[in-house]
MOPAC internal coordinates of N, CA, C and O (Angstrom, degrees):
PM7 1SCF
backbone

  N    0.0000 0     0.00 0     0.00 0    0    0    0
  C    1.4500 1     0.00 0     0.00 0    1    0    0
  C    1.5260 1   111.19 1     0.00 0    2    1    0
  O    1.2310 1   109.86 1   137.73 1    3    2    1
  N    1.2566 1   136.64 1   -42.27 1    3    2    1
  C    1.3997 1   152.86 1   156.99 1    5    3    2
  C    1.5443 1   108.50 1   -30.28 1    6    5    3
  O    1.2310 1   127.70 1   125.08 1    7    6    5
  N    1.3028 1   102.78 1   -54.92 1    7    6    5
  C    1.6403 1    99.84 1  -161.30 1    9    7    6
  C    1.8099 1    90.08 1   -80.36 1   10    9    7
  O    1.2310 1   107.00 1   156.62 1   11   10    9
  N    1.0197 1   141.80 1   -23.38 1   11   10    9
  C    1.4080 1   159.85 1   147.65 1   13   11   10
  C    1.4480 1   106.08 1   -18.28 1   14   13   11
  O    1.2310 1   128.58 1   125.63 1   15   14   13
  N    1.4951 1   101.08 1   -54.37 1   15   14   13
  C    1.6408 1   100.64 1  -150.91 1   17   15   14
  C    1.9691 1    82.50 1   -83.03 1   18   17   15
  O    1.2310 1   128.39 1   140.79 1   19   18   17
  N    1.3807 1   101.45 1   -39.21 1   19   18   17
  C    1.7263 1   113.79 1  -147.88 1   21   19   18
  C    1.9460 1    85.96 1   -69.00 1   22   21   19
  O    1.2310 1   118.14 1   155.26 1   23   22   21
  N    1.3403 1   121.14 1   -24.74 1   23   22   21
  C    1.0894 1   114.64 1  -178.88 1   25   23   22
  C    1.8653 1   108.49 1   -68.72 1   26   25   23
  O    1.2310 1   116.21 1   139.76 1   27   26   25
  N    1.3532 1   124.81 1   -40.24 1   27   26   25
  C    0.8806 1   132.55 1  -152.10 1   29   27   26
  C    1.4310 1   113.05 1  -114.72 1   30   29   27
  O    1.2310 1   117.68 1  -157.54 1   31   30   29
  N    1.4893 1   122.03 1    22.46 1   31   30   29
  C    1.3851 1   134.48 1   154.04 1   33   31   30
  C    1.4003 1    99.89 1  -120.55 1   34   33   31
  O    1.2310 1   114.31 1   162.32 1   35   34   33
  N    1.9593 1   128.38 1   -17.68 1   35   34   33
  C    1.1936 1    95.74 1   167.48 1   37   35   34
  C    1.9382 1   122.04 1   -82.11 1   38   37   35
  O    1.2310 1   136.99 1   160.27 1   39   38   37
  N    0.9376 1    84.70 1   -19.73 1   39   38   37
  C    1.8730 1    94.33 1  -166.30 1   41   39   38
  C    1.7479 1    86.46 1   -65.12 1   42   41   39
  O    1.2310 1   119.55 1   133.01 1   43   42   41
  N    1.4402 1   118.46 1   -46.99 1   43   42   41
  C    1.5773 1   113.01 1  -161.62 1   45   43   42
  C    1.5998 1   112.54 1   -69.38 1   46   45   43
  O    1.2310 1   129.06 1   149.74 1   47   46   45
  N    1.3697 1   100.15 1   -30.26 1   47   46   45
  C    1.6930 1   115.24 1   157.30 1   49   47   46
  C    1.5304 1   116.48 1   -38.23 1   50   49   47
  O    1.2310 1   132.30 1   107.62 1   51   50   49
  N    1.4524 1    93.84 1   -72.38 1   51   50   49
  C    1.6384 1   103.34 1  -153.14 1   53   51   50
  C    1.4162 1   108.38 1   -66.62 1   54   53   51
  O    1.2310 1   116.44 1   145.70 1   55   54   53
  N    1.7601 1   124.37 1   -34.30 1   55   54   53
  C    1.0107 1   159.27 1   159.25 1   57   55   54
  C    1.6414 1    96.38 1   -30.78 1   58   57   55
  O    1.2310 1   123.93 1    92.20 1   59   58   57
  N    1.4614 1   110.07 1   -87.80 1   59   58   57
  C    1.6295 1   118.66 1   175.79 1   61   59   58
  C    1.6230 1   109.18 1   -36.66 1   62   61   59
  O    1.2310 1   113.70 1   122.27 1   63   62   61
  N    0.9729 1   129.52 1   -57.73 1   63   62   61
  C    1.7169 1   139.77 1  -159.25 1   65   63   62
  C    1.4366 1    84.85 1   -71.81 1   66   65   63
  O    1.2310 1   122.88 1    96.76 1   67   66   65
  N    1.4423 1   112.09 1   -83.24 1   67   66   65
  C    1.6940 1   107.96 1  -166.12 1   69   67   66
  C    1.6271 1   117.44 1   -39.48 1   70   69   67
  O    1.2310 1   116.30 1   149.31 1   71   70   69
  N    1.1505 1   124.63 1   -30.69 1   71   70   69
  C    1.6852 1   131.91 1  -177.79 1   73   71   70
  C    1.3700 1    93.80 1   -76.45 1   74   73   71
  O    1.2310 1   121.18 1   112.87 1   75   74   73
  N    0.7925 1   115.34 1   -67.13 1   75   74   73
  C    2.0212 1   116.69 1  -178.41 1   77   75   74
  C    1.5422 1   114.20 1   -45.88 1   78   77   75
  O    1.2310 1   113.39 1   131.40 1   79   78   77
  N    1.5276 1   130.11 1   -48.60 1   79   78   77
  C    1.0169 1   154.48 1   160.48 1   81   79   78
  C    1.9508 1    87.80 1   -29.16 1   82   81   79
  O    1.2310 1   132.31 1    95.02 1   83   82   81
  N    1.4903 1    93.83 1   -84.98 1   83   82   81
  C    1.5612 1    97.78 1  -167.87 1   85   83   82
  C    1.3409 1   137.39 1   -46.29 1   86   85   83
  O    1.2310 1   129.98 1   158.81 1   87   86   85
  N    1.8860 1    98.36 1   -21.19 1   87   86   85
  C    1.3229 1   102.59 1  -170.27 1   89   87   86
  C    1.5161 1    90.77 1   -89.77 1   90   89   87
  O    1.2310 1   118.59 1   148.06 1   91   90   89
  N    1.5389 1   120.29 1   -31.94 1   91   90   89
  C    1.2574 1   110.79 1  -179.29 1   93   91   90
  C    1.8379 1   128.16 1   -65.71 1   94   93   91
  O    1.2310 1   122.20 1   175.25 1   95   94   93
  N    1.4992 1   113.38 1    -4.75 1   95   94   93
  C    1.4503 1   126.22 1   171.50 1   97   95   94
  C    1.6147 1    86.52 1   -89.60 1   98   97   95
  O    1.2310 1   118.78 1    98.24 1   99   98   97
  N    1.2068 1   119.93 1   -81.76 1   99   98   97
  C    1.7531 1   107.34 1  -174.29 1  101   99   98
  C    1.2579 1   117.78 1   -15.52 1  102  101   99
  O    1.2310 1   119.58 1   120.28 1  103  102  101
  N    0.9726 1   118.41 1   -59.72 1  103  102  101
  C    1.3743 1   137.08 1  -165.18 1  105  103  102
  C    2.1237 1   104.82 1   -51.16 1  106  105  103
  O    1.2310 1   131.01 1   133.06 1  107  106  105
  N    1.6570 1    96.35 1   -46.94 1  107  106  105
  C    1.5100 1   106.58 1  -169.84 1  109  107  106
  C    1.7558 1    87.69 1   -76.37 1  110  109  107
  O    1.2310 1   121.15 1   137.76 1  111  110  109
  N    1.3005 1   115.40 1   -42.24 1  111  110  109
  C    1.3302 1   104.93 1  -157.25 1  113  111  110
  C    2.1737 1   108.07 1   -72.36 1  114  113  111
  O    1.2310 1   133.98 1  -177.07 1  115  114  113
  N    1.5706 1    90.57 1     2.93 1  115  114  113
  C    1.7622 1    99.77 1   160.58 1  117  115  114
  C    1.3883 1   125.91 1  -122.39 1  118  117  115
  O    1.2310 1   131.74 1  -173.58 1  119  118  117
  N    1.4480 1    94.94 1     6.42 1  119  118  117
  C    1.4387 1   102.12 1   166.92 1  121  119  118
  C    1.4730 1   117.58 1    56.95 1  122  121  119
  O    1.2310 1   139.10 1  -119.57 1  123  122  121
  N    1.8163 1    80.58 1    60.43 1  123  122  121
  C    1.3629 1   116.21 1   161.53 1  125  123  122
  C    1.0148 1   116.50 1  -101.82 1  126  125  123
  O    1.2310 1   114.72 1   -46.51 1  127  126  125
  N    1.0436 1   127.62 1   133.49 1  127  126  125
  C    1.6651 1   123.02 1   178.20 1  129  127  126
  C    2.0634 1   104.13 1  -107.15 1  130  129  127
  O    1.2310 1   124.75 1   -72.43 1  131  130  129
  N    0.9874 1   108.48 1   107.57 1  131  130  129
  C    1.6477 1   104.04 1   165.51 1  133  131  130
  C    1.6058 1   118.30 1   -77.69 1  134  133  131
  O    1.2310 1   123.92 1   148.78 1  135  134  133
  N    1.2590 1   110.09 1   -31.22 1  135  134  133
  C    2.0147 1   101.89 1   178.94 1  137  135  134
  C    1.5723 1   102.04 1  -103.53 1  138  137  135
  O    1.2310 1   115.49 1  -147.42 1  139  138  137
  N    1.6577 1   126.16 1    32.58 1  139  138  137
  C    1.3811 1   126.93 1   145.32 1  141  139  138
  C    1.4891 1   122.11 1   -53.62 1  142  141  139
  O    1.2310 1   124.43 1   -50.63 1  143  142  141
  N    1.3532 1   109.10 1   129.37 1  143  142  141
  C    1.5276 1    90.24 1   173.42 1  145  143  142
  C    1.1571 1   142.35 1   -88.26 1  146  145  143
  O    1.2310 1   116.21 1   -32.11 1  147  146  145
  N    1.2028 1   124.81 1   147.89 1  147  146  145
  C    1.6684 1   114.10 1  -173.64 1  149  147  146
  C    1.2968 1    93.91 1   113.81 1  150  149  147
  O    1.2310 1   111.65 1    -6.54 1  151  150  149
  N    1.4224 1   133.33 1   173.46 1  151  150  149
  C    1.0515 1   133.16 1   147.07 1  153  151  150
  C    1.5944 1   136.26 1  -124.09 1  154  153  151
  O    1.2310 1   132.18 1   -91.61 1  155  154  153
  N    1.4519 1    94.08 1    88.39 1  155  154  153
  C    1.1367 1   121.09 1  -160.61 1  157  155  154
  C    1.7619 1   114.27 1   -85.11 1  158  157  155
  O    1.2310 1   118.92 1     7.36 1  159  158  157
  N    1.5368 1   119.67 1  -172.64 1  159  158  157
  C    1.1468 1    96.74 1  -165.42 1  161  159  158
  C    2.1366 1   110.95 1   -72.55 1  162  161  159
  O    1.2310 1   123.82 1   127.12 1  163  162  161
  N    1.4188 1   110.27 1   -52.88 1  163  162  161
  C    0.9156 1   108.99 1   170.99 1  165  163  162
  C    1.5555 1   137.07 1   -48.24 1  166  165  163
  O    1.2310 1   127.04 1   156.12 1  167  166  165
  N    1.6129 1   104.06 1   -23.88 1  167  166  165
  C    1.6375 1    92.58 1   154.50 1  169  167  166
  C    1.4947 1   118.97 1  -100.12 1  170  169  167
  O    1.2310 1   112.02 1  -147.36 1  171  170  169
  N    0.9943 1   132.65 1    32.64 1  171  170  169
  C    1.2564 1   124.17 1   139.99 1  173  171  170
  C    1.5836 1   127.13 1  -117.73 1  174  173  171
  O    1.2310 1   125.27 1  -170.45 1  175  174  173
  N    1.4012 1   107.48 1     9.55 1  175  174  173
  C    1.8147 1   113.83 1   125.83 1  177  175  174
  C    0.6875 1   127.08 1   -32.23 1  178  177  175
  O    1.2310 1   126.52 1   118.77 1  179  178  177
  N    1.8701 1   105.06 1   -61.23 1  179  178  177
  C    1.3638 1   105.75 1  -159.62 1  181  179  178
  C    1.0773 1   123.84 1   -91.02 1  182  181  179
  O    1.2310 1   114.78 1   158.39 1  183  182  181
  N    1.5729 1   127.50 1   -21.61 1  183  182  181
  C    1.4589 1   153.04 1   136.71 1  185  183  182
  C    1.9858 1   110.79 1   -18.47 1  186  185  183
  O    1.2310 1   132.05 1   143.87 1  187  186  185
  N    1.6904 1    94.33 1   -36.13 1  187  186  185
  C    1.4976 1    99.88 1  -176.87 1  189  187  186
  C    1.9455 1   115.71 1   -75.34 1  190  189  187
  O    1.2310 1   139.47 1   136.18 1  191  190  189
  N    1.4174 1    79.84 1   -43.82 1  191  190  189
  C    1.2521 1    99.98 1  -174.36 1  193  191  190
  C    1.3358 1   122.04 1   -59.99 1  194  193  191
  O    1.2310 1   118.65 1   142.10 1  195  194  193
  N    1.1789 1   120.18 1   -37.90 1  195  194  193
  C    1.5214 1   135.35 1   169.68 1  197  195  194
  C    1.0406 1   113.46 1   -60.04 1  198  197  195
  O    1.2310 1   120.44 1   131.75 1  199  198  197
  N    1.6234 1   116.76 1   -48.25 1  199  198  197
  C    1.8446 1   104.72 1  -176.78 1  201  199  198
  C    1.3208 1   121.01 1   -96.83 1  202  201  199
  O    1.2310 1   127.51 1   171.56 1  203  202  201
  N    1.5275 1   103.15 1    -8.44 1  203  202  201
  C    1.7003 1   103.50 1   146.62 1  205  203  202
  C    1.7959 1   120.89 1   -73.86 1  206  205  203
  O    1.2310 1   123.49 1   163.39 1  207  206  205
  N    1.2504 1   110.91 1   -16.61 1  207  206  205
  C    1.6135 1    89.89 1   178.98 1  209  207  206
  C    1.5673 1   108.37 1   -95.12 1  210  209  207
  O    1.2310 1   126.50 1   144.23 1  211  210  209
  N    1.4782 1   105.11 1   -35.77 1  211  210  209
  C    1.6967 1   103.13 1   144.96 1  213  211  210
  C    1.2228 1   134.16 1     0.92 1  214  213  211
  O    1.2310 1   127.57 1    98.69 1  215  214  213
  N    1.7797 1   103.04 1   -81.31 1  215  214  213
  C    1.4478 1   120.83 1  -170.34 1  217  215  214
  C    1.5667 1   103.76 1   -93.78 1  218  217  215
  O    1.2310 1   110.30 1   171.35 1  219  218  217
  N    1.0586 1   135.83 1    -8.65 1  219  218  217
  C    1.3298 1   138.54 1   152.52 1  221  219  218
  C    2.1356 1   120.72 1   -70.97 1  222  221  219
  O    1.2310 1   131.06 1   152.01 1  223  222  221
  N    1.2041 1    96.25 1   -27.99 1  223  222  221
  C    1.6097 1   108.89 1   179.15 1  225  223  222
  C    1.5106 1   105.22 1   -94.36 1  226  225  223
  O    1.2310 1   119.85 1   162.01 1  227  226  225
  N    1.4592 1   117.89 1   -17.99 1  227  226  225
  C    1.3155 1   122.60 1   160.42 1  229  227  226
  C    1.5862 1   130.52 1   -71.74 1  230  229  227
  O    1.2310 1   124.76 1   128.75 1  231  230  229
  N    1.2663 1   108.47 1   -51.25 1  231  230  229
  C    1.1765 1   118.09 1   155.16 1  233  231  230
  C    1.6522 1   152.75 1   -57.84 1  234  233  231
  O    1.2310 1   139.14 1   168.77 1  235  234  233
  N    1.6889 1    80.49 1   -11.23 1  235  234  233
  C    1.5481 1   100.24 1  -176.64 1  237  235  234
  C    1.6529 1   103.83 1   -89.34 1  238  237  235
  O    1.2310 1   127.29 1   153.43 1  239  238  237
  N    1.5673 1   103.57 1   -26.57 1  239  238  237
  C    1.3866 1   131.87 1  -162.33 1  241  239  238
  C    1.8300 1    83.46 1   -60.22 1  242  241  239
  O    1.2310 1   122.45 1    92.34 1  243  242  241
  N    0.9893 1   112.90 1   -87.66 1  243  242  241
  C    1.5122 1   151.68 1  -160.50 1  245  243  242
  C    1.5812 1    90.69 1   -48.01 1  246  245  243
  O    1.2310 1   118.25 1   114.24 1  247  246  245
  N    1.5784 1   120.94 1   -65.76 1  247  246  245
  C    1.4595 1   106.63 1  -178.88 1  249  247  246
  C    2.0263 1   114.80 1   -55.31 1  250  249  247
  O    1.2310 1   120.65 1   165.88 1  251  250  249
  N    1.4719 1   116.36 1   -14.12 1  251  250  249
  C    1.3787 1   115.72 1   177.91 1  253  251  250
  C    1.5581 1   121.02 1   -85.59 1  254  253  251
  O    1.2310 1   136.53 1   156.52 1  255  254  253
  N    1.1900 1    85.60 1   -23.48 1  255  254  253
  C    1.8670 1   114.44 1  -169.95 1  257  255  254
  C    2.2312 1    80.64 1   -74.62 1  258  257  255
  O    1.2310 1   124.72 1   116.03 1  259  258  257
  N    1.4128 1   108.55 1   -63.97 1  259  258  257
  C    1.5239 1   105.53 1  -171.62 1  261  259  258
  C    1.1956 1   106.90 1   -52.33 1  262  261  259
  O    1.2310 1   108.55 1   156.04 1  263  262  261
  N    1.6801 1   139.02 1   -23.96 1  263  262  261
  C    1.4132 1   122.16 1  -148.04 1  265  263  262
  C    1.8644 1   104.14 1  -111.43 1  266  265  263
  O    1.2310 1   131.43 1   161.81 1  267  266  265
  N    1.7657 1    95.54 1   -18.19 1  267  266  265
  C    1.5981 1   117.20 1   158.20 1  269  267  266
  C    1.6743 1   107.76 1   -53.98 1  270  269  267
  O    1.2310 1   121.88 1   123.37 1  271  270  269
  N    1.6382 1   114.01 1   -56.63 1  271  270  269
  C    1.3173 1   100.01 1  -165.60 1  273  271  270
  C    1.6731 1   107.31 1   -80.73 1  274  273  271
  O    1.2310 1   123.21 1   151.88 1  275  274  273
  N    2.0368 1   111.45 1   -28.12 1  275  274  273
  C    1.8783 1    80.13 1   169.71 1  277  275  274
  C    1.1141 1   116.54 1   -61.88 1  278  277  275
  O    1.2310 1   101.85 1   114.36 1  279  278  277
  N    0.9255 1   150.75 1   -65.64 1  279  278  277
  C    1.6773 1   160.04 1   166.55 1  281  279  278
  C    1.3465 1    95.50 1     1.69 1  282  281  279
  O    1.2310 1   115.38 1   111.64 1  283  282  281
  N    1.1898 1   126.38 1   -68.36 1  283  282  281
  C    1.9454 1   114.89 1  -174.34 1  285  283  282
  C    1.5554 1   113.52 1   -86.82 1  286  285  283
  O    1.2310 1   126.32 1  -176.97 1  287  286  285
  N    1.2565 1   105.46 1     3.03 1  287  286  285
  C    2.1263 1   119.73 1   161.72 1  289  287  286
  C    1.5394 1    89.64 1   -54.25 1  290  289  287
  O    1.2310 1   124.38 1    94.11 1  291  290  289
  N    1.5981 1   109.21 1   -85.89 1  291  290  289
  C    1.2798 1   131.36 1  -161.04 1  293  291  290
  C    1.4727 1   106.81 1   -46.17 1  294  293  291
  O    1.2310 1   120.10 1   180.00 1  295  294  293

């Protein structure tokens, strides 16, 4: 059950970081700046962008993590 749990905070981890990661290159590659100061319009693009690739890199996590455990159902 351990290696269970340890499986399924790392995938939701790496999942979260890598999506955030990505939205945070998108973001540069539109010339967004997220550590601009102030909060201006373009950093809270980029502010957007991050916790959408976040919760998109989370979710992707979790639907792979589900298709790992049918796979050893069957």
């Amino acid at each position: 059950m351990s290696s269970q749990l340890l499986k399924e905070g790392l995938s939701d981890a790496i999942g979260f970081v890598g999506g955030a990661l990505t939205g945070f290159w998108i973001g540069r590659l539109l010339g967004l700046d997220l550590f601009a100061p102030g909060y201006g319009n373009a950093s809270v693009g980029a502010i957007v962008l991050v916790g959408l690739g976040g919760g998109i890199g989370l979710q992707l996590a979790r639907k792979w993590r589900s298709r790992q455990t049918d796979n050893t159902k069957e």
